[in-house]
C-alpha positions as CSV (number, residue, x, y, z in Angstrom):
1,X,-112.0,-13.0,66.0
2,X,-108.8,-15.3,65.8
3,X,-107.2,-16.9,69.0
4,X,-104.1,-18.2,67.0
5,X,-101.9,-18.4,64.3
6,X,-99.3,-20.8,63.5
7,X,-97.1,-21.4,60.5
8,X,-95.3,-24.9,59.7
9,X,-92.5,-25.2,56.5
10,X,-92.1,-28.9,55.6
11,X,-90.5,-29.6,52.3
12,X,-91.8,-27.7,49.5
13,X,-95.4,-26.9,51.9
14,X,-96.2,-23.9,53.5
15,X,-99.0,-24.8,56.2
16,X,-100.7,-22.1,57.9
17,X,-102.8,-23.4,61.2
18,X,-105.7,-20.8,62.2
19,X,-107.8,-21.2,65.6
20,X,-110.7,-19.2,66.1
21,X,-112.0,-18.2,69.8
22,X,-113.4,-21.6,70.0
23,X,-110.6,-23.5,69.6
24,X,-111.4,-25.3,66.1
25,X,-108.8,-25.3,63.6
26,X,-108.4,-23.9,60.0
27,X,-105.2,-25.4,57.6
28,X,-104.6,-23.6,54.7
29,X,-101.3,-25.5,52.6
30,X,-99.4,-23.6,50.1
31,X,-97.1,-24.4,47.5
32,X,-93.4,-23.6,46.6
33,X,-94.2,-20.9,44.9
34,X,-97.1,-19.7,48.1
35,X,-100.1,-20.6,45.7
36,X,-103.1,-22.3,48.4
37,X,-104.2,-25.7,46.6
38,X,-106.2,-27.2,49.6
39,X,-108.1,-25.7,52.8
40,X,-109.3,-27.5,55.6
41,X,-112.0,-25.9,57.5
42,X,-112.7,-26.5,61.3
43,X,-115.7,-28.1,60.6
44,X,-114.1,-31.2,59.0
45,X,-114.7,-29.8,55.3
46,X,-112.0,-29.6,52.8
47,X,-111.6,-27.7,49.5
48,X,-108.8,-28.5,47.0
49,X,-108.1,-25.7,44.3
50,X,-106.6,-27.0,40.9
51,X,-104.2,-24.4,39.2
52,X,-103.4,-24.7,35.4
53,X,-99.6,-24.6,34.8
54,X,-99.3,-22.2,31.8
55,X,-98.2,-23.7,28.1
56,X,-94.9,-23.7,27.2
């Protein structure tokens, strides 16, 4: 069950913060176009995503 929700918009970054009942914290960052290239988990892990830009 989530506790909180916050959303931040810096410069081309959407950055979602998520705290569970516990109080740890989830970021999830998203592009310009709202595509999620890296999560950090409340348990100090990180996963990056890589996205291939089509051919043009």
């Amino acid at each position: 069950m989530w506790r909180d929700t916050r959303l931040a918009l810096v410069e081309n970054i959407r950055l979602t913060y998520i705290t569970d009942a516990l109080g740890y914290e989830t970021r999830c960052y998203n592009d310009i176009l709202d595509h999620t290239y890296r999560i950090k988990y409340a348990s100090s892990r990180g996963a990056s995503t890589h996205r291939e830009r089509p051919a043009t």
